[in-house]
TORMARRO-415775 format. One line per field, with one value per atom (N, C-alpha, C, CB): residue number from 1; residue in one letter; atom name; x, y, z. Coordinates in nm, 2 decimals. Glycine has a CB too. Example, Ala and Ser with C-alpha at 12.3 -4.5 7.8 and 13.67 -1.06 7.14 Angstrom:
n	[1:1:1:1:2:2:2:2]
res	[a:a:a:a:s:s:s:s]
atom	[N:CA:C:CB:N:CA:C:CB]
u	[1.32:1.23:1.32:1.13:1.28:1.37:1.29:1.41]
v	[-0.57:-0.45:-0.33:-0.45:-0.22:-0.11:0.00:-0.06]
w	[0.78:0.78:0.78:0.90:0.71:0.71:0.79:0.57]
END
This chain:
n	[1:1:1:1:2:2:2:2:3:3:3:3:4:4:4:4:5:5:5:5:6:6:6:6:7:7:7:7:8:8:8:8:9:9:9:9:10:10:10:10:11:11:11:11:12:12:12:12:13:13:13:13:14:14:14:14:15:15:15:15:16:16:16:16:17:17:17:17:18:18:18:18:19:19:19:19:20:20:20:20:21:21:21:21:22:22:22:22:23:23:23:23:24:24:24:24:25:25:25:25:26:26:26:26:27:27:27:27:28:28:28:28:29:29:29:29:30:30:30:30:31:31:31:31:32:32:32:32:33:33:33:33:34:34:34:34:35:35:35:35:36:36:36:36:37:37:37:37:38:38:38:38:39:39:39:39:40:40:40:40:41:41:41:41:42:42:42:42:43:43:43:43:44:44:44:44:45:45:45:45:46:46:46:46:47:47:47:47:48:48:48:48:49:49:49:49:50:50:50:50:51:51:51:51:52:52:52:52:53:53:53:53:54:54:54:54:55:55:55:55:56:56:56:56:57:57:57:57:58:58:58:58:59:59:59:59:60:60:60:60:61:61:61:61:62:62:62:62:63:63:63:63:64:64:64:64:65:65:65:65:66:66:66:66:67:67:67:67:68:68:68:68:69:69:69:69:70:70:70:70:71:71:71:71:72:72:72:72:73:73:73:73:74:74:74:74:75:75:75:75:76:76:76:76:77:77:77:77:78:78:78:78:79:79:79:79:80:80:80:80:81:81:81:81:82:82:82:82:83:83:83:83:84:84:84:84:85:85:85:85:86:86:86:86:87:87:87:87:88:88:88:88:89:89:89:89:90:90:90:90:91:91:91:91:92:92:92:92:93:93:93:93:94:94:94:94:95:95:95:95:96:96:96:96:97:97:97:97:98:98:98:98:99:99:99:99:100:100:100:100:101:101:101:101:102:102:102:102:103:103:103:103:104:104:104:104:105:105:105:105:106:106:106:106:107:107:107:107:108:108:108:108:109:109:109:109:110:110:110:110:111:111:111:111:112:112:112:112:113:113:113:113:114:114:114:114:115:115:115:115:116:116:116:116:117:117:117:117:118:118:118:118:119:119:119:119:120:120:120:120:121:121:121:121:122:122:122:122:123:123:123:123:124:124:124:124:125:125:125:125:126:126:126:126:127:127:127:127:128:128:128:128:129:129:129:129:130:130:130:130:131:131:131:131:132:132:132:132:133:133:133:133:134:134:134:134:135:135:135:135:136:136:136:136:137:137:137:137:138:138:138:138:139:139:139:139:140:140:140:140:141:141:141:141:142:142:142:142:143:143:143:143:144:144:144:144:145:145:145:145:146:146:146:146:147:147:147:147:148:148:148:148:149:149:149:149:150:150:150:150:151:151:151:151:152:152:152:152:153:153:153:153:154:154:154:154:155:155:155:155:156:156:156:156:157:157:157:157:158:158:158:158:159:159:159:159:160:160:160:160:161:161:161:161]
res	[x:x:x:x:x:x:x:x:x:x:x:x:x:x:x:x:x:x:x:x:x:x:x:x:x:x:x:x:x:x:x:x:x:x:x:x:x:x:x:x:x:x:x:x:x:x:x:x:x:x:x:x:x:x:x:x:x:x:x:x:x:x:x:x:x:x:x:x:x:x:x:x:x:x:x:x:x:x:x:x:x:x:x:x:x:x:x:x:x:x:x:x:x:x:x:x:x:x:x:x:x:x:x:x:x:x:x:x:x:x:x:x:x:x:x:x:x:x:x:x:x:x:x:x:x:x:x:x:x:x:x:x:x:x:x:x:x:x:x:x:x:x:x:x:x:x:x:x:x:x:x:x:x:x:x:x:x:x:x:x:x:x:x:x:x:x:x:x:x:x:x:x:x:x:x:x:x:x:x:x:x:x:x:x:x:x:x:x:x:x:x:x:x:x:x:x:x:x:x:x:x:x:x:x:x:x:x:x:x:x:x:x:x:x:x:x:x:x:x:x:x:x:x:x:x:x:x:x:x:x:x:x:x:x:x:x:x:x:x:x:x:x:x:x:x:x:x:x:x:x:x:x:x:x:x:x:x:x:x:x:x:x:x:x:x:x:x:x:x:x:x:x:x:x:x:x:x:x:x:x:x:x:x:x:x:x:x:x:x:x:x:x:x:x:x:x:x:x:x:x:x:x:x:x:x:x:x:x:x:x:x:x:x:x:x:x:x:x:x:x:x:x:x:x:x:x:x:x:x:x:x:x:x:x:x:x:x:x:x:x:x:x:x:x:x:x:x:x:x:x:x:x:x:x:x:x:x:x:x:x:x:x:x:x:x:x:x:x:x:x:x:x:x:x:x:x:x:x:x:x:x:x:x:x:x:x:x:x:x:x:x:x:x:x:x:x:x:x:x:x:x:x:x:x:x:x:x:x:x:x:x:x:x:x:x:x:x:x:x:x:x:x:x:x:x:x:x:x:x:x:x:x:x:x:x:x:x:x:x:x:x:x:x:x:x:x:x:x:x:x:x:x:x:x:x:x:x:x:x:x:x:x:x:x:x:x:x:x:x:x:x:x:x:x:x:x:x:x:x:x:x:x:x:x:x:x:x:x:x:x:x:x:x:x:x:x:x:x:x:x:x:x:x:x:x:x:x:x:x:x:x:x:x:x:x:x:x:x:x:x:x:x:x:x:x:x:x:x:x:x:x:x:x:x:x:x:x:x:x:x:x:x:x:x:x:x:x:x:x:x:x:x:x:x:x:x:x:x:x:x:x:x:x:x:x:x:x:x:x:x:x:x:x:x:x:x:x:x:x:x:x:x:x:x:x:x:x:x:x:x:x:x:x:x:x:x:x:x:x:x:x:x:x:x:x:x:x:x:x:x:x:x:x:x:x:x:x:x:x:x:x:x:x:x:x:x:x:x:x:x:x:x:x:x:x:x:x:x:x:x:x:x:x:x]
atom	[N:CA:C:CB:N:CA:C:CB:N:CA:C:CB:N:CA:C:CB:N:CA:C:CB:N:CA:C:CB:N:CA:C:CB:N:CA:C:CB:N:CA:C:CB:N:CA:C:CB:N:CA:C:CB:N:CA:C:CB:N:CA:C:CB:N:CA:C:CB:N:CA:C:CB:N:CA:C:CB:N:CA:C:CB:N:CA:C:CB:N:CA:C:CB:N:CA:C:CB:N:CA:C:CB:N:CA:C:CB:N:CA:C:CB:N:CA:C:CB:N:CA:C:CB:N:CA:C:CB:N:CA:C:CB:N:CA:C:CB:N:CA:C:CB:N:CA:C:CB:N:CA:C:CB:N:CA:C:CB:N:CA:C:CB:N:CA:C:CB:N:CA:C:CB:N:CA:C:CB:N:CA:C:CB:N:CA:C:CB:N:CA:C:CB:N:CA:C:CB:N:CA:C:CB:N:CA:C:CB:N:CA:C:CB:N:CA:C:CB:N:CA:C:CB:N:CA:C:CB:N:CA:C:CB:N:CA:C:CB:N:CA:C:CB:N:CA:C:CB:N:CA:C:CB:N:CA:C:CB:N:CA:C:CB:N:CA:C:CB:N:CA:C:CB:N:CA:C:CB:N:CA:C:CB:N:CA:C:CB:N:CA:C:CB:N:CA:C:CB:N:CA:C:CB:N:CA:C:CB:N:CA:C:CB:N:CA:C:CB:N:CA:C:CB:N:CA:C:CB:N:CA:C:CB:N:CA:C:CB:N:CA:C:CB:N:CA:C:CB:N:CA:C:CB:N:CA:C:CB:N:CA:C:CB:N:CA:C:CB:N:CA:C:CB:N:CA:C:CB:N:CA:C:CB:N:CA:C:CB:N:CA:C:CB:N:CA:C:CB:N:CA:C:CB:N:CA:C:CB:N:CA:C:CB:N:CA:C:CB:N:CA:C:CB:N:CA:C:CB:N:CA:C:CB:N:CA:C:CB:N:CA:C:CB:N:CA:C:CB:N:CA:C:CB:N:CA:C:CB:N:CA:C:CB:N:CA:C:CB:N:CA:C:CB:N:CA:C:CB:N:CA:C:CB:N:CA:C:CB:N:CA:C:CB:N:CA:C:CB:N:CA:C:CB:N:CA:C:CB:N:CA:C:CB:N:CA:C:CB:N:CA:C:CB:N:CA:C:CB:N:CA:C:CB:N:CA:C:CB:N:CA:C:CB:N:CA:C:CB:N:CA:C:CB:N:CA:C:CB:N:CA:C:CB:N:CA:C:CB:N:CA:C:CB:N:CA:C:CB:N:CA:C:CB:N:CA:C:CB:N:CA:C:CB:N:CA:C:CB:N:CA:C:CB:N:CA:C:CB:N:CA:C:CB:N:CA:C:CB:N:CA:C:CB:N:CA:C:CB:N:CA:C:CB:N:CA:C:CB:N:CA:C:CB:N:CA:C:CB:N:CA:C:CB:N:CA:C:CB:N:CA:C:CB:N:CA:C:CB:N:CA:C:CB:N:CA:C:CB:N:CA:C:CB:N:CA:C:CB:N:CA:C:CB:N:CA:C:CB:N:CA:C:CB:N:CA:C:CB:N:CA:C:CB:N:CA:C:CB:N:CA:C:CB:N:CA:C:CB:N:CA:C:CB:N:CA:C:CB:N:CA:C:CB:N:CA:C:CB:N:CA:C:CB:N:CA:C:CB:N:CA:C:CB:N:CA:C:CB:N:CA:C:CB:N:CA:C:CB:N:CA:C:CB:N:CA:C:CB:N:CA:C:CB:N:CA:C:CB:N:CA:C:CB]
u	[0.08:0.00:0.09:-0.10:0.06:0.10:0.11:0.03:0.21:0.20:0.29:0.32:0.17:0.21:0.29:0.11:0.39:0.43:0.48:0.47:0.43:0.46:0.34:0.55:0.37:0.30:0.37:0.29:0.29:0.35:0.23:0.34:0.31:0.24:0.27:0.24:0.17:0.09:0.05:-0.01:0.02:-0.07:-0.16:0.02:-0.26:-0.38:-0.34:-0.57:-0.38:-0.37:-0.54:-0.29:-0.54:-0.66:-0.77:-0.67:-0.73:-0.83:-0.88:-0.74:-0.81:-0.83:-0.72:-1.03:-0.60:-0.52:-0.38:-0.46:-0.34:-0.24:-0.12:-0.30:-0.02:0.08:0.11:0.19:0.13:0.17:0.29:0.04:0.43:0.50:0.60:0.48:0.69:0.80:0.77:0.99:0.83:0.83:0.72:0.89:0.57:0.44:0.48:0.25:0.52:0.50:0.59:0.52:0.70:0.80:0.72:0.94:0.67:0.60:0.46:0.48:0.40:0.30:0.38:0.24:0.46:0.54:0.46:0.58:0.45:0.38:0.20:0.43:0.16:0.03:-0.02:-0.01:0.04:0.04:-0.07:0.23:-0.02:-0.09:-0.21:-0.01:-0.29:-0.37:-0.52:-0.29:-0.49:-0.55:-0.61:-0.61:-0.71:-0.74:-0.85:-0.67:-0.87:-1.08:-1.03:-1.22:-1.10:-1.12:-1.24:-1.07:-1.23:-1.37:-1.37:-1.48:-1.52:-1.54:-1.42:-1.74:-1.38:-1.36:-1.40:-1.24:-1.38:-1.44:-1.45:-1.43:-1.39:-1.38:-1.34:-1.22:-1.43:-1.41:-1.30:-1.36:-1.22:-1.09:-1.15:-0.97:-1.09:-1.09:-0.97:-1.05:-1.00:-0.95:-0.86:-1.05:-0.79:-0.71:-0.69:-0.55:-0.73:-0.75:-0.65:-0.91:-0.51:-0.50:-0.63:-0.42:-0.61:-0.73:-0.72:-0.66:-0.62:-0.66:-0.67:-0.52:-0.69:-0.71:-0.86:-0.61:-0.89:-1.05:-1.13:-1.09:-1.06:-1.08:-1.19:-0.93:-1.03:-1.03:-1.17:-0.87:-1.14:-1.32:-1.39:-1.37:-1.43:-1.57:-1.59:-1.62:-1.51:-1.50:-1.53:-1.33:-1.56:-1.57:-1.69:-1.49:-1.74:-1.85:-1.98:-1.81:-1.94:-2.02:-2.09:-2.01:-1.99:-2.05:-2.19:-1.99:-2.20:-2.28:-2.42:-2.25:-2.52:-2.66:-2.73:-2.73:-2.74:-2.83:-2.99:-2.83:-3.06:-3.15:-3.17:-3.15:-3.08:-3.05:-3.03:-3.00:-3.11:-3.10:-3.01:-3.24:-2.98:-2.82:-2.70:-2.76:-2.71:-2.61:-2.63:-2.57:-2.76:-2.77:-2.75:-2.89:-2.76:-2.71:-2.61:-2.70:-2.53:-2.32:-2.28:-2.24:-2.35:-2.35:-2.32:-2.50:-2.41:-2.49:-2.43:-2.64:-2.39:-2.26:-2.14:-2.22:-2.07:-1.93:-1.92:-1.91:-1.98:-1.96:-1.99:-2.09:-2.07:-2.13:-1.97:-2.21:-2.01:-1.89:-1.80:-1.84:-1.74:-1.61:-1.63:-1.58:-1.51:-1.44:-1.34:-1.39:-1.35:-1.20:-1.11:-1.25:-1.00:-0.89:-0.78:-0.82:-0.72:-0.60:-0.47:-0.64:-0.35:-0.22:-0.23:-0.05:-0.22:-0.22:-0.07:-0.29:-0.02:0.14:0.23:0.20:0.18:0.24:0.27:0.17:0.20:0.16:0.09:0.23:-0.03:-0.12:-0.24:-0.12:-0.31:-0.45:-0.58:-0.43:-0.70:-0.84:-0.90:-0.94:-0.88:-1.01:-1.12:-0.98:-1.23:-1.41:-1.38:-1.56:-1.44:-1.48:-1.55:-1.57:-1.69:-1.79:-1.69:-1.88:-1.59:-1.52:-1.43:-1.44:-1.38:-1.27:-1.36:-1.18:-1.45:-1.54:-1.58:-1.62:-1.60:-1.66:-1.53:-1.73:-1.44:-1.35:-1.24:-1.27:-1.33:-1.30:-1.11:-1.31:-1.11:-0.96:-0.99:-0.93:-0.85:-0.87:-0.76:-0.85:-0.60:-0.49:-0.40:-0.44:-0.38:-0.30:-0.34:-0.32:-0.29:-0.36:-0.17:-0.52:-0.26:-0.19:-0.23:-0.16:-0.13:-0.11:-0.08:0.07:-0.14:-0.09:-0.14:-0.07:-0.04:-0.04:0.02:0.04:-0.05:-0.06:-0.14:-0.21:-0.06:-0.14:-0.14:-0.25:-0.28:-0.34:-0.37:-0.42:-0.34:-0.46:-0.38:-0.59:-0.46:-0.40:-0.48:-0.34:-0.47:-0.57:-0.58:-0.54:-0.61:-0.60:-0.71:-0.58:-0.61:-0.65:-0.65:-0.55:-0.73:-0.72:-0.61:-0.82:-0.50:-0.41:-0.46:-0.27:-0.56:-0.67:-0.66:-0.84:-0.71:-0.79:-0.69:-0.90:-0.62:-0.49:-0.42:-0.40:-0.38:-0.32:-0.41:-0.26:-0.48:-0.67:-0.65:-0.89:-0.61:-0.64:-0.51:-0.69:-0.40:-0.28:-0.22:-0.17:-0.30:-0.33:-0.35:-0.43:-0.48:-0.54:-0.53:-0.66:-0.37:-0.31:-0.37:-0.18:-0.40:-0.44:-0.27:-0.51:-0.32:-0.22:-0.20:-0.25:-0.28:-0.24:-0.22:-0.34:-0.12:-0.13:-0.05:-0.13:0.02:0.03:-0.09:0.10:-0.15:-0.32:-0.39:-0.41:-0.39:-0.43:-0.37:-0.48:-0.28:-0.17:-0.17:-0.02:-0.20:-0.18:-0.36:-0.15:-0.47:-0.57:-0.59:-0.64:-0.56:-0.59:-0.49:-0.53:-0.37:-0.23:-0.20:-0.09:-0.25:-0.20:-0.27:-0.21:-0.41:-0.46:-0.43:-0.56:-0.27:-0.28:-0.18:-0.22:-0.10:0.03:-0.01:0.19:-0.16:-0.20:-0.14:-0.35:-0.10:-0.02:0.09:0.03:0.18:0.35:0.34:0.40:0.25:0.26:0.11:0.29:0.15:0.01:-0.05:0.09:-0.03:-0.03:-0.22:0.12:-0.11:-0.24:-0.17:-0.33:-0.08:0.00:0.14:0.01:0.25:0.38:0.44:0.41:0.57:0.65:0.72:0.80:0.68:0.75:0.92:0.59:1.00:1.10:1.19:1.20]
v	[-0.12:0.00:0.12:0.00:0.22:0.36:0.46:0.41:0.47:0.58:0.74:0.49:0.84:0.93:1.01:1.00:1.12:1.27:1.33:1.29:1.40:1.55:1.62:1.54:1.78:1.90:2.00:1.99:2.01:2.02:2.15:1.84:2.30:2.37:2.38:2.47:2.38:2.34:2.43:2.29:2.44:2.51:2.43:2.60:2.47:2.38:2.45:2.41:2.42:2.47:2.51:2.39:2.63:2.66:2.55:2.76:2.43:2.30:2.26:2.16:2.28:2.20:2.03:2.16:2.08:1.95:2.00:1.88:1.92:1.92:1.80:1.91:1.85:1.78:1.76:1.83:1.60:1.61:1.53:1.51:1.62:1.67:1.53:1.78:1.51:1.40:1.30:1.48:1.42:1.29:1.23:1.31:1.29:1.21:1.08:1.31:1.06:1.01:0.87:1.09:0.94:0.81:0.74:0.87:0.84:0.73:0.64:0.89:0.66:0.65:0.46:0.80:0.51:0.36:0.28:0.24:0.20:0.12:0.15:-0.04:0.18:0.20:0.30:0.20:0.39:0.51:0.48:0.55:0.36:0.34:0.24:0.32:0.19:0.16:0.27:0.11:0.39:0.52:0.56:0.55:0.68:0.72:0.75:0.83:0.77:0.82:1.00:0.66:1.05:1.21:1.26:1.36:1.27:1.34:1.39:1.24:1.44:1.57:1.53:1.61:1.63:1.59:1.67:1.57:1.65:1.68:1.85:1.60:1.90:2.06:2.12:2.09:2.10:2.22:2.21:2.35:2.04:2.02:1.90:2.01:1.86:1.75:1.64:1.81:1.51:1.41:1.29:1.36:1.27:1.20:1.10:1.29:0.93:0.79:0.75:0.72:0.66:0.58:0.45:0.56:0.40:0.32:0.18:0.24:0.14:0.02:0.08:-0.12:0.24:0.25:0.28:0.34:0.41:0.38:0.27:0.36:0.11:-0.01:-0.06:-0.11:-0.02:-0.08:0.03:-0.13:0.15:0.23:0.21:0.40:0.17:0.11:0.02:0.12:-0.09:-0.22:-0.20:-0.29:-0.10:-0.04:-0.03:0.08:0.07:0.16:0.06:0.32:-0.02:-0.13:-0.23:-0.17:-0.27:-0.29:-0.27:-0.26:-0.10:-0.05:-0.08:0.08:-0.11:-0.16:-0.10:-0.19:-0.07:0.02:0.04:-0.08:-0.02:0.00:0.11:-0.10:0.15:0.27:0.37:0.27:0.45:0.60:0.70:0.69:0.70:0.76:0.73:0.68:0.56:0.51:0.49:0.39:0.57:0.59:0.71:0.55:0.78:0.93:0.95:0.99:0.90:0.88:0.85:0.72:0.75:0.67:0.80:0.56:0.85:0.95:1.07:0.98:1.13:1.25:1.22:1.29:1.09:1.03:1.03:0.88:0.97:0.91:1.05:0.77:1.14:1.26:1.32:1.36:1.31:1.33:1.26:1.38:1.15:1.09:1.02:0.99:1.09:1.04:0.95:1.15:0.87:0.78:0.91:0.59:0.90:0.97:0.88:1.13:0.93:0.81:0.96:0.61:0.91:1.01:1.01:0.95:1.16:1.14:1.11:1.24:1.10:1.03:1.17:0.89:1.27:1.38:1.38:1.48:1.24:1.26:1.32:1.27:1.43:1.46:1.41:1.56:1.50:1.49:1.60:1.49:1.54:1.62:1.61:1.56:1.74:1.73:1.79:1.78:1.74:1.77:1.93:1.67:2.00:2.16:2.19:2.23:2.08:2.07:2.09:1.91:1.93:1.91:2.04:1.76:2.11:2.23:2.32:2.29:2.39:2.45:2.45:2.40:2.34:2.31:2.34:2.17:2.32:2.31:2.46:2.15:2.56:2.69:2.73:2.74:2.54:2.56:2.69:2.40:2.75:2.86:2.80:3.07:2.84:2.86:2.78:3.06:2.81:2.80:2.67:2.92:2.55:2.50:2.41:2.40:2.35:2.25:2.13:2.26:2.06:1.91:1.85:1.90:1.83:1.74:1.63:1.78:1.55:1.39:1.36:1.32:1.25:1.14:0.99:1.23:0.91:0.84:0.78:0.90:0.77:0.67:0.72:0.58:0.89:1.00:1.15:1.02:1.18:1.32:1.44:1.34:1.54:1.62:1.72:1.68:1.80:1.88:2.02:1.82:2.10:2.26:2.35:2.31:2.44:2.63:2.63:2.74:2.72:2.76:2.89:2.81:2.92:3.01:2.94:2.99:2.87:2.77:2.71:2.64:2.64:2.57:2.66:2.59:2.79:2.86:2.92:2.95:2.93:2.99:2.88:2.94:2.76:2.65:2.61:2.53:2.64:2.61:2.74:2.53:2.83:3.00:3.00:3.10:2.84:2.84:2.75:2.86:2.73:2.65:2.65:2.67:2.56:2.59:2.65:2.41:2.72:2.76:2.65:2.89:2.53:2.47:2.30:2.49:2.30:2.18:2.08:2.17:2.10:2.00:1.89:2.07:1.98:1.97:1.88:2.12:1.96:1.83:1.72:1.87:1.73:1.58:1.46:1.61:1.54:1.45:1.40:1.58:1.49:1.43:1.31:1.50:1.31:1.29:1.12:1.45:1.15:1.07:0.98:1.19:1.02:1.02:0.83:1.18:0.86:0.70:0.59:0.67:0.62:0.48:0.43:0.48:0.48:0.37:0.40:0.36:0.39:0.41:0.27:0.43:0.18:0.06:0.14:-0.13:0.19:0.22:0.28:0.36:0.38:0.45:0.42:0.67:0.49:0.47:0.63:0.48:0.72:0.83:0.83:0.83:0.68:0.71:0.72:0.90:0.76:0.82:0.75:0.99:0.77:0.69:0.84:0.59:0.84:0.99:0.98:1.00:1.06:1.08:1.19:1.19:1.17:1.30:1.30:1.29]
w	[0.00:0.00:0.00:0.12:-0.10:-0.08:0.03:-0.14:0.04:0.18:0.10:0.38:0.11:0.04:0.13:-0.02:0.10:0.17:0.17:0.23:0.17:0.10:0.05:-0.02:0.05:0.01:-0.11:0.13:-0.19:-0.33:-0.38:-0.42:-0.41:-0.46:-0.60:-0.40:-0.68:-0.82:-0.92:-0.80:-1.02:-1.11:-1.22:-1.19:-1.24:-1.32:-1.44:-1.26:-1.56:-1.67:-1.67:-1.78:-1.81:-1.81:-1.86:-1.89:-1.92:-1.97:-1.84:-2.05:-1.73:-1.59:-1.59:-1.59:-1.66:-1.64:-1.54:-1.82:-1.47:-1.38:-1.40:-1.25:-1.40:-1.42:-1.27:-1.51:-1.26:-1.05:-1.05:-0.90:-0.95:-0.96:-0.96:-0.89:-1.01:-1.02:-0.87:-1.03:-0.78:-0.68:-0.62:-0.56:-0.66:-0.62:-0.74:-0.65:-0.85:-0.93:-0.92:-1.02:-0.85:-0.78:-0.68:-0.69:-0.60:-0.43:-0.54:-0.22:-0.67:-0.71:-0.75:-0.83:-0.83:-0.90:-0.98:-0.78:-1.00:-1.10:-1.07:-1.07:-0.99:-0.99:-1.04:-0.90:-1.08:-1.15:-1.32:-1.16:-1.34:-1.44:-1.44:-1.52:-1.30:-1.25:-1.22:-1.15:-1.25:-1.23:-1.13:-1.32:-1.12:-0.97:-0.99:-0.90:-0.86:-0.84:-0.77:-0.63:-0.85:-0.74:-0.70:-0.82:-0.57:-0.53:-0.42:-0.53:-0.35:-0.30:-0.15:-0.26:-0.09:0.03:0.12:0.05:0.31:0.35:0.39:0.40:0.35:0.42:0.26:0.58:0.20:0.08:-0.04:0.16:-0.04:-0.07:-0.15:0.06:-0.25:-0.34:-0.26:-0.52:-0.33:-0.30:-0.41:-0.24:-0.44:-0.58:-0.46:-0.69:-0.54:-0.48:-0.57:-0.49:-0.57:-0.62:-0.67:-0.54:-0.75:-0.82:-0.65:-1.05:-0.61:-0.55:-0.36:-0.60:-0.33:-0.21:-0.26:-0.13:-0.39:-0.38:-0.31:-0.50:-0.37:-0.43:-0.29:-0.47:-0.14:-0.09:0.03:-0.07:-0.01:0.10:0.03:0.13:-0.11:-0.13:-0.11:-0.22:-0.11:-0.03:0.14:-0.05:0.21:0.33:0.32:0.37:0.23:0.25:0.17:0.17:0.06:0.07:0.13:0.04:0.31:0.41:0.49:0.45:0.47:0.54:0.50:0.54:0.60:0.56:0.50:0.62:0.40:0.28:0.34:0.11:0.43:0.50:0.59:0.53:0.65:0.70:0.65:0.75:0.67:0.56:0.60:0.54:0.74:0.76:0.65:0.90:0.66:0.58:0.41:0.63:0.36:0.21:0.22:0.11:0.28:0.30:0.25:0.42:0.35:0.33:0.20:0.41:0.17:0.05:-0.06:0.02:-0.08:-0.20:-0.21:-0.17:-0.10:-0.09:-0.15:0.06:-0.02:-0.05:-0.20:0.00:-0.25:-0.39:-0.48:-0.43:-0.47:-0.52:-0.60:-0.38:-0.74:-0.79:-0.84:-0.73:-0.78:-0.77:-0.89:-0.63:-0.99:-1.13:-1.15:-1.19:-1.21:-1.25:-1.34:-1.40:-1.32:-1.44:-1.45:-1.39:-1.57:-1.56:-1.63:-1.70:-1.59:-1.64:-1.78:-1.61:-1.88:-2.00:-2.03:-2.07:-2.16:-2.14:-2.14:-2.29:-2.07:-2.01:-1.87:-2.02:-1.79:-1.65:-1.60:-1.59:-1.68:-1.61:-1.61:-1.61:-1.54:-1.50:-1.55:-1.37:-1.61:-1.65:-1.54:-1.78:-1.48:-1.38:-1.42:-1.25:-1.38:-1.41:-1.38:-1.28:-1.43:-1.40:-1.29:-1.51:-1.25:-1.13:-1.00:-1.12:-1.00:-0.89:-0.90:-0.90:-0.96:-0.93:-0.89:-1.06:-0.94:-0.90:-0.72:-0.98:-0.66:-0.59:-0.44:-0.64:-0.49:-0.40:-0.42:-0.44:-0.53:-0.53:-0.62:-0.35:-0.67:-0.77:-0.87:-0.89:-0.86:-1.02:-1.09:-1.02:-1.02:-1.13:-0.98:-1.21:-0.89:-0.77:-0.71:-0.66:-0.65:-0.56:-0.51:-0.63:-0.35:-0.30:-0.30:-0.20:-0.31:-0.34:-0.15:-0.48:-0.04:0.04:0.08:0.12:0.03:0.04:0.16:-0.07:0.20:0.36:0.28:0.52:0.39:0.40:0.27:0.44:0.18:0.04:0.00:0.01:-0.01:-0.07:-0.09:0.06:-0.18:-0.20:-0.21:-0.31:-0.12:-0.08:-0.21:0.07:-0.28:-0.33:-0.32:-0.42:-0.28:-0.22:-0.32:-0.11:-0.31:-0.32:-0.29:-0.21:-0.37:-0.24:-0.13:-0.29:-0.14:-0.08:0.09:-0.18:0.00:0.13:0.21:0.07:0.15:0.18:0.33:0.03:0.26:0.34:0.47:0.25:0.43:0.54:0.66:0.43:0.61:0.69:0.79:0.60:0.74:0.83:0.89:0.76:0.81:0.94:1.05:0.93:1.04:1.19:1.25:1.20:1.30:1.36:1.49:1.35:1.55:1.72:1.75:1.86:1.83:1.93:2.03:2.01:2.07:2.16:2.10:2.29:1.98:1.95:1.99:1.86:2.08:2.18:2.28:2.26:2.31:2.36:2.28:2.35:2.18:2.07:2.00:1.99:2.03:2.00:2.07:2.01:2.20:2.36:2.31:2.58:2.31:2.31:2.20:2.31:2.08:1.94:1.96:1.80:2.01:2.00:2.14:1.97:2.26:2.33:2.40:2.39:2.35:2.36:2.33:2.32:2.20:2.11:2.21:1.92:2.27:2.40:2.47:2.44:2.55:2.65:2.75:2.62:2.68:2.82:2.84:2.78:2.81:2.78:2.93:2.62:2.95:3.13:3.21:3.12:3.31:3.45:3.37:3.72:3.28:3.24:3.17:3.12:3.07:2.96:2.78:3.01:2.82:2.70:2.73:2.70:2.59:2.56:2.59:2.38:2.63:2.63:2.45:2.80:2.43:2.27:2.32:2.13:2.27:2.27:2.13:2.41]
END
């Protein structure tokens, strides 16, 4: 499985194609030509799926009991949007006009990758959003981080240094 990293500022061309940037293309490797899913994400930001992590949340989200209208809800948003694209033999990418639109792309955006996924930002927004750094993110590291070696101390938490 892919593990992406890095933050990578970008430019769209006016068609709406993006060339993404050598070293996503290295961590990408042979799957690169397996292609991707893009769609909405959660705070205003688009999402680029390798083709076999898509594979593996709708294999997730197919779980869920379609009888429950909470979970056709999910269903119907999540998916709302979400395109296959594949590299043209430039290495880029056609993104839909809806999905750019929606996520307020013009000409500027960021590229940060984690994880199986690649977030793609405004750089508007992008920058709006790590403006508003808590001031106490330690606070929230300890809360968010601090449960997973909860055996390691009588604390609750692992000491990191």
């Amino acid at each position: 499985m892919i593990q992406f990293l890095g933050e990578y500022n970008c430019k769209i061309d006016a068609k709406g194609r993006l060339r993404l940037p050598a070293q996503l293309l290295k961590q990408l490797g042979a799957e690169a030509a397996e292609g991707f899913v893009l769609n909405r994400g959660f705070e205003q930001c688009l999402v680029l799926y390798p083709r076999q992590a898509w594979d593996l949340i709708s294999s997730d989200i197919q779980k869920l009991n379609q009888y429950v209208k909470k979970n056709r809800d999910f269903v119907r948003y999540f998916f709302r949007g979400a395109t296959e694209l594949d590299l043209d033999s430039n290495s880029r990418l056609l993104f839909p006009r809806t999905l750019l639109d929606y996520a307020s792309v013009n000409k500027e955006l960021v590229l940060f990758a984690y994880f199986d996924k690649i977030e793609i930002w405004s750089k508007e927004s992008y920058e709006a959003l790590m403006n508003d750094e808590p001031t106490d993110f330690d606070s929230l590291a300890e809360e968010v981080m601090g449960s997973l070696n909860n055996n390691n101390d009588k604390n609750g938490g692992a000491e990191v240094s």
